[in-house]
C-alpha positions in Angstrom: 37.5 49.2 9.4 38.8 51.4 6.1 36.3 54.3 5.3 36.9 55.7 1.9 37.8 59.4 2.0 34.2 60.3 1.2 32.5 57.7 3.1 34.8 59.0 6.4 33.7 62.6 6.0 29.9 61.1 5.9 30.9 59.0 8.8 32.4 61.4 10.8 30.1 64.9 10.2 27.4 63.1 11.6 29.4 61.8 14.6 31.0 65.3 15.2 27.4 66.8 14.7 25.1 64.3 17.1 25.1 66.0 20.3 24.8 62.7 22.0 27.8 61.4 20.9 29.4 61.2 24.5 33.1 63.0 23.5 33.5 66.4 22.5 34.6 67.6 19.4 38.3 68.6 21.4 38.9 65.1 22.9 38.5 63.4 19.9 40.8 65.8 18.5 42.8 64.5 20.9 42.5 61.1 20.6 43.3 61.2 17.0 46.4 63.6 17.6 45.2 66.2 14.9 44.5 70.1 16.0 41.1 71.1 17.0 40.8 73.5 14.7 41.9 71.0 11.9 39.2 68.8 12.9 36.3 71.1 12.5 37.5 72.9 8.9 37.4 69.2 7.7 34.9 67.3 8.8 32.2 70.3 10.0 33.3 73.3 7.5 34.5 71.1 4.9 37.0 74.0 3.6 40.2 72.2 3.9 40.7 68.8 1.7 41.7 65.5 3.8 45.1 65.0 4.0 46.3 61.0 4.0 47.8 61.4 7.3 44.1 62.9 8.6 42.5 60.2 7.5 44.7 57.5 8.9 44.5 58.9 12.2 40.5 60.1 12.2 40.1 56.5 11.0 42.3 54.7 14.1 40.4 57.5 16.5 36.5 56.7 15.0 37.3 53.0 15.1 38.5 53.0 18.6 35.6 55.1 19.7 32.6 53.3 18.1 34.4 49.8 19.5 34.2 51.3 23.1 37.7 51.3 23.4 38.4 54.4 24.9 36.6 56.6 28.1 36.5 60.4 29.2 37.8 60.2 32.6 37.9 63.1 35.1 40.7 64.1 37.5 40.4 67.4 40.1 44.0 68.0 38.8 43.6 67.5 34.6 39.5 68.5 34.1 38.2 65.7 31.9 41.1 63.4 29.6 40.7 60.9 27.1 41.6 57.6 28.4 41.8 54.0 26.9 39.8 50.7 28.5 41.3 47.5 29.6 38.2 46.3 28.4 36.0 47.5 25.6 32.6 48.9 26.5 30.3 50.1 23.5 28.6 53.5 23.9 25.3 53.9 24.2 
């Protein structure tokens, strides 16, 4: 789905700000291949403008999230990773 710029920082403040959401604020970070720190002056601070390149990749990130696409796994050796489904499960 395309978000307009607006309607993406809506979309994803409230995601990054539900403490339920099941994925921290870093692995979606990581997911979407942006910096943490870029994520949070964005979409939580809301100091920096969006970038076009930002919002493709928050956009292919949030989609693949919210379709249940994607999984935190956890390894001894890595700590918890982000990790994509052979099938799609919906969060809860």
């Amino acid at each position: 789905m395309n978000y307009t710029k607006q309607e993406l920082l809506r979309q994803v403040n409230r995601f990054l700000l539900d403490r339920k959401r099941g994925i921290t604020i870093k692995q979606f970070a990581e997911l979407a291949g942006l910096d943490y720190s870029l994520i949070k002056d964005v979409f939580i601070y809301q100091n920096m403008p969006m970038t076009e390149r930002t919002q493709v990749r928050v956009t292919r990130a949030f989609n693949e999230w919210m379709a249940g696409n994607v999984k935190i796994m956890y390894s001894h050796a890595k700590g918890t990773y982000v990790d994509y489904r052979k099938q799609s499960k919906v969060p809860l």
